[in-house]
N, C-alpha and C positions, 0 to 999 in steps of 0.2 A: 288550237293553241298547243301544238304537238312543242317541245323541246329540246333544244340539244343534248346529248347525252356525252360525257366526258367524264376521265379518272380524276379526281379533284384529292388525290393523296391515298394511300392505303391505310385503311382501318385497320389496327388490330381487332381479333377475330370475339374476344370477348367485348369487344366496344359497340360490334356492329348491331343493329337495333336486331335482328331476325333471330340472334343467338340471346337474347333478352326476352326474358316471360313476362308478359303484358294479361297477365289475367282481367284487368281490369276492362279491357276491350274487346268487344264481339268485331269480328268479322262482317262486315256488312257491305252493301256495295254504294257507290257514291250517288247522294241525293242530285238529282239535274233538277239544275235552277229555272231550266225552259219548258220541259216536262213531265214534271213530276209526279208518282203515283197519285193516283186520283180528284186531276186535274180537268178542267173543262172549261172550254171560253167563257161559261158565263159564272164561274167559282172561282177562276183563279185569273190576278193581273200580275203586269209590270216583273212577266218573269227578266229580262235583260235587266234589270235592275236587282234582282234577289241572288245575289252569290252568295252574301251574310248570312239570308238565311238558310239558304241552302247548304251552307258551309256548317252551320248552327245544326241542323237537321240532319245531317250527316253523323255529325257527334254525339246526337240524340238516339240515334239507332242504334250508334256503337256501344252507348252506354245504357241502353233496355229503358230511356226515359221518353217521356211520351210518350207514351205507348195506346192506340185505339185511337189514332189522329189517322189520318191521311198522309204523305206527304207536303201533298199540297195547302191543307189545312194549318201544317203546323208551320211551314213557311209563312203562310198568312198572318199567323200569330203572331210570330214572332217579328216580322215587318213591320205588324201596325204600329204606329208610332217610333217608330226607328228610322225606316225606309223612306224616303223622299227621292224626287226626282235627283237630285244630285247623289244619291247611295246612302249609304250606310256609314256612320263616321266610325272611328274607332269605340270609343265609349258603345257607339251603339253595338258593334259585334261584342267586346266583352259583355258586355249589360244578356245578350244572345247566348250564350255562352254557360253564362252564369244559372240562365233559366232551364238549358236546359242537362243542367247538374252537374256541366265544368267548373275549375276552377283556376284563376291564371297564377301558372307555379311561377312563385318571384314576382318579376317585374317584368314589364312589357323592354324587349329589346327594342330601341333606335339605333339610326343613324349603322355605321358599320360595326360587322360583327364578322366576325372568324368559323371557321369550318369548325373549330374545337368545341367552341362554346354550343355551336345547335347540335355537334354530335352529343356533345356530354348530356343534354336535355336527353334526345334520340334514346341515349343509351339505357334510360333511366326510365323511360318507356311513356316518356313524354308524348305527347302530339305537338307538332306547332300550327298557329293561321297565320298564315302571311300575307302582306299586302304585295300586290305584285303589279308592272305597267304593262300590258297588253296594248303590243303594236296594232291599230288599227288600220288593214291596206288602203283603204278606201281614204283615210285624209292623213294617213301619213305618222298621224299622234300616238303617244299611248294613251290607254283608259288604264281605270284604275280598278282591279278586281281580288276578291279573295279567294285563299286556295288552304289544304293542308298538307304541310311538311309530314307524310306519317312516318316515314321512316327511311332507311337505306337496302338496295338491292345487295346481289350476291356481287357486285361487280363494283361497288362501293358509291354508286348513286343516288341522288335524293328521291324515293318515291312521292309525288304529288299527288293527291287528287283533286279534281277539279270537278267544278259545281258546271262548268260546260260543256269540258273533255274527257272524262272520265277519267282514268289511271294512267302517269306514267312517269320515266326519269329523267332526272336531268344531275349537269354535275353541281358541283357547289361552287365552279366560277360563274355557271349560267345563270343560277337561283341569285347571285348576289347581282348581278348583271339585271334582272327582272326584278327582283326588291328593288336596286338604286333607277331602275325607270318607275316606280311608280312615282305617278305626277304629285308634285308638290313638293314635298321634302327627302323624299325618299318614303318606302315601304317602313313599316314597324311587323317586327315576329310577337308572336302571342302565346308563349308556354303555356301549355292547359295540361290538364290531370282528374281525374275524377272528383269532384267533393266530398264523394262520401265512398269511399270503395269498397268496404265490405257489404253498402245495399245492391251492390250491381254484380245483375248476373255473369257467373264466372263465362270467360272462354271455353268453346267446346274443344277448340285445337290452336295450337301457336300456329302462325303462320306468318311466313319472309314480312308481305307486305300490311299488314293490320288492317285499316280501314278500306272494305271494299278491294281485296288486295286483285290484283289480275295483271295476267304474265304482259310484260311490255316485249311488242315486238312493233315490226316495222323501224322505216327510217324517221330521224327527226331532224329537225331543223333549226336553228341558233337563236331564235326566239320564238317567244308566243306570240302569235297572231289571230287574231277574231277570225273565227268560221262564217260571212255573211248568211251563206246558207242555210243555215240552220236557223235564221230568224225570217227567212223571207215567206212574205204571205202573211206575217205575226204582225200585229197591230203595236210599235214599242212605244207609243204614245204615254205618258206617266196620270193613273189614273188613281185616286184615293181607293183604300184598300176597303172592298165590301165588310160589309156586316156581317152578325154572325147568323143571321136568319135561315141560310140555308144548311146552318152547321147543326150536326144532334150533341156541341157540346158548349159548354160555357169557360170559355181559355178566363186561365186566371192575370189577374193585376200583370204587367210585364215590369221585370227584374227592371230596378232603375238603376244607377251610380250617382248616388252622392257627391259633391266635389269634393269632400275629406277622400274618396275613395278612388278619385280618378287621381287626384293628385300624389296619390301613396303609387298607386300604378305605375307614375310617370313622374316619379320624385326620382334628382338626381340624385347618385350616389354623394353623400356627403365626403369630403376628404378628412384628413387627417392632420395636415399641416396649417397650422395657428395662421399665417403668414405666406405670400404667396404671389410673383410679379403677378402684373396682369395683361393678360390677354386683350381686352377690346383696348382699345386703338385710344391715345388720351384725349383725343378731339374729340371722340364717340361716345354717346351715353351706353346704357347699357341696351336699352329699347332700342339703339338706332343700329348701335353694330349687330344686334339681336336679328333686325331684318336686314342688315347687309348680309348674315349666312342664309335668312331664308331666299334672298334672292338668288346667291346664287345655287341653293339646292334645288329652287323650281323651276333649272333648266332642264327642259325633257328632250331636248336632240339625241339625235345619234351621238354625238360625239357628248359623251358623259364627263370628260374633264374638266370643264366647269364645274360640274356638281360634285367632282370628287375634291376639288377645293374648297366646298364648302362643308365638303364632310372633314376634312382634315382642319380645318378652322372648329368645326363643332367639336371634334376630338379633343383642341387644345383647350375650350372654354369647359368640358368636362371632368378632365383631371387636373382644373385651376382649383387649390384654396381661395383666390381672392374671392370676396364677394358681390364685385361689380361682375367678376366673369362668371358667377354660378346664379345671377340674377338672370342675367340674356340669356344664360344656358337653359333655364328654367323658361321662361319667354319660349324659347324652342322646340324646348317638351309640350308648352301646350298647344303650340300649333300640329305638333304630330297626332295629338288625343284628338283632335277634331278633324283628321282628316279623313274622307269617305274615299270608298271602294264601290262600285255596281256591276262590274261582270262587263259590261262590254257596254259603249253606247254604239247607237246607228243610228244615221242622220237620216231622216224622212220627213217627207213633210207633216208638220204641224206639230216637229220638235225641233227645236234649234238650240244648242250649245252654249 
């Protein structure tokens, strides 16, 4: 899932995330979702399906929580009950998140977003997770996986880490290009920050890339695409997540979300204006022009102009006062809260899609 790499604008030098003290984060390196410290076929499944938590576990180390888990164990935890053959929905990675002592700064971004808005996050020493669509070679699709936005190189690129790929960058046409493939509606980003930062042990040194940082070299290429080989021989079959019988610990209750609490998440911006034409179409209720933008956001071709018309339709239902258009908009929001992410599928037998 290597990435293009591209100038996506010049930072100034105070903005860039690497000139920004981040005490709040340890340097660590990135949890792999296929094989994870202290894993073994008969402890650990359904790695092709754990980016979430891997992605979760990643941020667990940075932030010195969890701590006397395994890897692998704490990916387990943090799956059960989250994780299903279809992935990880959103609610379930923030609910991941949450447990393991992030916290999502603001609101969960949809639909399009600007280079300004995830640097000014970056800058501020933010972490993001993003949803992303990983081209699959083998049937051609994307899948739908998660990753973190940790920050920007010296050359002004996004550094990624991936629960598959390990470290590397891309620009911020590419990243948006991999958020608008992911299947369904598009990708959602996830501002996260510590919960509690004065319990978490300080950084022992800044450094460029924060999470797992390590020098990007080699060529890349204009999207992410699935490594088959890395799962071959591996059983991706979707199997309920063991017990804890072979564990020496007892994981606690997992972090839920409430719906007061997803919907605060993914509550639209309220406007300002009393009064306000409207947007959906006067033939269309609001539920119906609601899924005329998802339809056309859950085109996943190559050719994304479809989908960018439905992002510019969701655009205009978002900065509508009226209330038939901030109801569909709402409609919108919660098909995003429930979309899942798994890392990569692979078609074998005695899985089918």
């Amino acid at each position: 899932m290597s990435l293009n790499i591209g100038r996506s604008g010049t930072l100034r030098p105070s903005l860039a995330t690497q000139d920004v003290q981040r005490p709040q984060w340890k340097d660590v390196s990135v949890v792999d979702q296929l094989n994870p410290e202290g894993s073994t076929p008969e402890s650990y499944r359904n790695g092709v399906y754990n980016c979430a938590g891997a992605v979760a576990a990643t941020v667990a180390r940075s932030l010195g929580t969890k701590q006397g888990q395994t890897d692998a164990d704490l990916i387990n935890d943090l799956s059960r009950d989250r994780t299903t053959s279809k992935g990880t929905s959103t609610k379930g990675m923030v609910s991941m998140l949450q447990e393991v002592g992030a916290k999502v700064d603001g609101k969960v971004i949809t639909g399009r977003y600007s280079d300004n808005r995830l640097d000014s996050l970056l800058a501020k020493g933010d972490k993001v997770v993003a949803q992303v669509g990983v081209k699959n070679e083998s049937t051609g699709r994307y899948d739908p996986h998660y990753v973190i936005v940790d920050g920007k190189d010296k050359k002004g690129n996004y550094v990624i880490k991936d629960p598959m790929k390990g470290t590397y960058s891309m620009s911020g046409d590419a990243l948006r290009k991999a958020v608008n493939h992911m299947p369904g509606a598009g990708g959602v980003l996830i501002p996260i920050k510590p919960a509690e930062p004065r319990a978490v042990a300080p950084q022992e040194a800044a450094s460029p890339g924060g999470l797992g940082t390590a020098k990007v070299s080699g060529p890349t290429v204009d999207t992410i695409k699935t490594d088959d080989s890395k799962v071959q021989g591996k059983d991706t079959t979707f199997k309920p997540y063991l017990t804890d019988s072979y564990q020496d610990h007892q994981p606690k209750q997992p972090v839920t979300l409430n719906p007061q609490e997803t919907q605060e998440l993914f509550k639209p911006v309220v406007p300002t204006v009393a009064e306000a034409p409207q947007v959906v179409a006067p033939d269309m209720g609001a539920d119906q022009y609601a899924n005329h933008v998802l339809d056309l956001l859950h085109q996943n071709g190559e050719d994304t102009s479809v989908k960018e018309q439905g992002q510019q339709l969701l655009d205009q239902l978002e900065t509508s006062a009226n209330p038939v258009d901030q109801k569909a908009y709402e409609k919108v929001m919660n098909n995003f809260a429930d979309q899942s992410a798994i890392g990569q599928r692979v078609k074998v037998r005695s899985y089918e899609e």
